[in-house]
N, C-alpha and C positions, 0 to 999 in steps of 0.2 A: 857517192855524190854525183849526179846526172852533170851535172853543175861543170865538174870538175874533168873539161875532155882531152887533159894529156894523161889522165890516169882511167879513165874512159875503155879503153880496148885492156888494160888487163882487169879491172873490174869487172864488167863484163865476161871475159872468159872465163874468169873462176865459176862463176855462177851456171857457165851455157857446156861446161866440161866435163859434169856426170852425164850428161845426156848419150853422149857417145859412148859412156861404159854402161848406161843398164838396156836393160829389155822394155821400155816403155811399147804399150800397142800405141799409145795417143798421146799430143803434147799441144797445151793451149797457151797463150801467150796474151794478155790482156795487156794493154800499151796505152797507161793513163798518165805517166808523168809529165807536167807542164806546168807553167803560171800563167798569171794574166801579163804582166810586164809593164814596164809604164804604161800610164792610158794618159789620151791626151790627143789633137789634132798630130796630124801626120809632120808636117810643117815646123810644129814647136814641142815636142815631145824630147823632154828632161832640157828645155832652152834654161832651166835656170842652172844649170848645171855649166863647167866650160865643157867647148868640140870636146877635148880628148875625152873627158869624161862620163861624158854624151853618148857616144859614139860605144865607149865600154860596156855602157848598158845597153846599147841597142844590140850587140856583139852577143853577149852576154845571155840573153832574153833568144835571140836566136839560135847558141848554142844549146842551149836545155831546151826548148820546145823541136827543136829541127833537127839538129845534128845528133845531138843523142839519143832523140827519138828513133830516129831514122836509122841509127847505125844499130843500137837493140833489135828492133825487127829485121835488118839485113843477115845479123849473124847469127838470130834466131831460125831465120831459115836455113842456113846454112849447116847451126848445126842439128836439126831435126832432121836433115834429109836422108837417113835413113830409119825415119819413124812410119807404120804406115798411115797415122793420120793424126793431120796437125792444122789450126785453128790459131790466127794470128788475130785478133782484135783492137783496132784501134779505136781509141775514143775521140771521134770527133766531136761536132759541133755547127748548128745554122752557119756559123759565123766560118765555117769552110765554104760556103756560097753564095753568102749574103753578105754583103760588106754594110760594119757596124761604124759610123763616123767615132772618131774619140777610139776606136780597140782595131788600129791598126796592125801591130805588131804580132797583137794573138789571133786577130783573124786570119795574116799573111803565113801564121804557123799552123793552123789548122787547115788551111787550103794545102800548103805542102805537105803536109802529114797526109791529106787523104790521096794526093795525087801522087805522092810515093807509092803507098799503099795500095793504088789499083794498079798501077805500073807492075809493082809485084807480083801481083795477083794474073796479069799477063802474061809475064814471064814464067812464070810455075807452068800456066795453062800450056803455054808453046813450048817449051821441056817436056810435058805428059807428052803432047804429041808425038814430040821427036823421037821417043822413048816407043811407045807403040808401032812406029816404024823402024823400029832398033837401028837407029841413027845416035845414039846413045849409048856410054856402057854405065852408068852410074846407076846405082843400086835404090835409087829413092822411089818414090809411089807418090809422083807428086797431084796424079789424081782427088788424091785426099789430102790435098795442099788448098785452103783456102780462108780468104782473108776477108772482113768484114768492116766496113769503117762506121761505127756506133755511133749516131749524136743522142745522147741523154735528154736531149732536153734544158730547158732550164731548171735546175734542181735545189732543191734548200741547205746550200752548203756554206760552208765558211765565203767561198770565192764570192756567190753570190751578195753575201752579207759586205762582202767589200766593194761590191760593183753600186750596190743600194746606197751605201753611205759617202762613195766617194764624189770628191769634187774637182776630179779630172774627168769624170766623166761627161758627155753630153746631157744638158737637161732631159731631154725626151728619154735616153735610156736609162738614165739616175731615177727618176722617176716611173718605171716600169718596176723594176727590180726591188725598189724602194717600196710602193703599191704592193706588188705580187707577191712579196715578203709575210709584209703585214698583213694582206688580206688571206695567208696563206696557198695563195695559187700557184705558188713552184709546184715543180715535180719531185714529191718525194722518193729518196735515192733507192732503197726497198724495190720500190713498184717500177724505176727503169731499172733496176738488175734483174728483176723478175721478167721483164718485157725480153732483157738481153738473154736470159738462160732459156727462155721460150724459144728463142730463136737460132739459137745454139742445139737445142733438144731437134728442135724440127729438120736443120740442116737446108732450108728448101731455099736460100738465098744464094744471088749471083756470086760466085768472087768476084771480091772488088766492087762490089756495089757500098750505096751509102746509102744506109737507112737511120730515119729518125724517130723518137720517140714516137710521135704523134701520128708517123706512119702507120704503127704495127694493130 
């Protein structure tokens, strides 16, 4: 449970601690878990709610898109680094650079998920460096260390189906999702995993760049 982050670091380590014992040549990490979280103006989001409880959910919605996010890709690279090639992807989203009125909370979690993630992407690069001037003794290749921040698109998923019907949302976006629904004009999920393994296959993206569906 992402959810759950006092039990978070040993979850976690179970899952990232055969890596250390096999022989992998490659190791991908695809980093989709999140929600939407309350939706609703900035101002009054869960006001029917009391402070403490409020404040829970705001806590809450932050801890699973941000903190667990973020701390899986941290010790994923940590512990791939002596893999020699490893692919960290995260799933972003417009709403990492676009700010959506009424989806405060999941935009503010998208915009940190990618600005962690090129941060990372940084740091690996300025390690390689260090490393080719053997300023370094660490055994990693982190040449072949690089990260990708994916926005999908808007896709025909359950989430969507809740952003369409719901009535915290803003009219102008409730009405988008709702339309694009119906009319079928999402992006079906198929054809962005197909866009992302294209891009994946090709290799020829910045670390640390953010590419979008409608980019490629």
């Amino acid at each position: 449970d992402l959810a759950d982050i006092d039990s978070l670091p040993q979850n976690v380590t179970k899952i990232l601690e055969p890596l250390a014992n096999e022989n992998y040549n490659s190791c991908l990490l695809i980093n989709n878990a999140g929600s939407l979280g309350p939706l609703g103006k900035a101002t009054s989001i869960c006001d029917e709610e009391s402070p403490s409880v409020s404040l829970r959910r705001w806590r809450d919605t932050i801890d699973f898109n941000i903190t667990s996010s973020l701390w899986i890709s941290s010790q994923f690279a940590k512990a791939t680094s002596h893999i020699s090639l490893v692919r960290v992807i995260n799933i972003s989203s417009l709403c990492a650079s676009e700010p959506f009125p009424t989806m405060s909370l999941y935009c503010a979690g998208k915009a940190a998920r990618d600005m962690f993630h090129a941060v990372l992407a940084k740091e690996q690069i300025s390690q390689s460096h260090e490393e080719k001037e053997g300023t370094t003794t660490t055994t990693s290749n982190p040449t072949q260390f690089k990260v990708l921040n994916y926005a999908p698109g808007a896709c025909n998923t359950a989430m969507t189906d809740v952003l369409a019907e719901s009535t915290d949302l803003g009219n102008e976006l409730q009405q988008y999702f709702s339309t694009s629904r119906d009319k079928h004009q999402l992006v079906r999920p198929d054809d962005t995993a197909a866009k992302l393994v294209g891009l994946l296959m090709k290799d020829e993206f910045e670390s640390g760049t953010h590419v979008d569906y409608w980019d490629v």
